[in-house]
N, C-alpha and C positions, 0 to 999 in steps of 0.2 A: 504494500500500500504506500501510494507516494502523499507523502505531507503537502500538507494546505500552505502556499506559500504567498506571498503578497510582495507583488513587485513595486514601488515607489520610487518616484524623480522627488527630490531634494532640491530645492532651490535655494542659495544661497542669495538675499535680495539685495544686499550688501556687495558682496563682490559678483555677481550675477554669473556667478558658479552652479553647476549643476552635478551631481551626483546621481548615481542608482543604485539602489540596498535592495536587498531580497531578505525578508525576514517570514518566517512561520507567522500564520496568527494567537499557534500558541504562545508565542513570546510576547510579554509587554511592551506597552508606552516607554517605559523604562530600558527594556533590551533593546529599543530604537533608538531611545536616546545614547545609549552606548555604541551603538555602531554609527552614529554622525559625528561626534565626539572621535571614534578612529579614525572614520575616513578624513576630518578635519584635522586630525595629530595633535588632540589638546586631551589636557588632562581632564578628569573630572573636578571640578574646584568652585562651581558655582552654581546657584541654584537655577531652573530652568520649568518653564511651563510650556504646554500641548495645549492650543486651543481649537475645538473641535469644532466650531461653529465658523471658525475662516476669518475670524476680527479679534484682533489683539487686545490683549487685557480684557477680555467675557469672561467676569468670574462664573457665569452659571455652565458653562462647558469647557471650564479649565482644569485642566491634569498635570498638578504641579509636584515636583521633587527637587531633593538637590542628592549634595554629594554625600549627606551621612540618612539620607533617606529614601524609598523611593515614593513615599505617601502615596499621592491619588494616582502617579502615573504606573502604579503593578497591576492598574488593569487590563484585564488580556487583549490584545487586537482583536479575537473571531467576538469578543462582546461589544465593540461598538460597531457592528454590522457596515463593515465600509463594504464600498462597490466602487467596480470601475470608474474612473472620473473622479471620484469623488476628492476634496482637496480640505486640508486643516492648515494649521499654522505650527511652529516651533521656535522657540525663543529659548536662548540659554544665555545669562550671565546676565542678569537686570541691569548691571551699570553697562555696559558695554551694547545691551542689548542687540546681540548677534540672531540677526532674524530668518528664516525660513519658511517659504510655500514647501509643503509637501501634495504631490498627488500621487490617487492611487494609478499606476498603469497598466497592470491585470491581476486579478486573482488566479488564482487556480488550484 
């Protein structure tokens, strides 16, 4: 049985970089935040919110952790029912505020 995996473009809006992660939906908000965090070669060191509604600072669909926690972002990917297309926000290091579009570009 092949695992459920979820492909994603990274947008860096800042430096208008793009990336692509392949992550399970069993893994968290949190295991994504880890793997942008590698692909960008920085350490864990600051705190960092998922906002799922696509506008920055919505605390009603924010999925925030930092680096001695992973609070609301260990919720699983297959539980916020993404689909294709579909696009959230990513923001790490509030003073620096390092921003990102992410979308989904397939499940499977």
């Amino acid at each position: 049985m092949t695992e459920n995996l979820i492909e994603l473009e990274v947008k860096n809006l800042r430096k208008k970089k793009m990336i692509n992660i392949k992550i399970s939906k069993k893994d968290s908000l949190y295991d994504l935040h880890a793997k942008i965090l590698s692909a960008n070669k920085w350490q864990p060191e600051h705190s960092f919110s998922f906002f799922m509604s696509d506008k920055f600072w919505d605390d009603e669909k924010e999925y925030a952790g930092d680096s001695f926690s992973e609070g609301k972002s260990k919720i699983k990917l297959e539980k916020l029912n993404l689909k294709n297309g579909d696009t959230f926000l990513y923001l790490y290091d509030y003073g620096d505020e390092n921003r990102f579009k992410i979308s989904v570009s397939s499940i499977s």
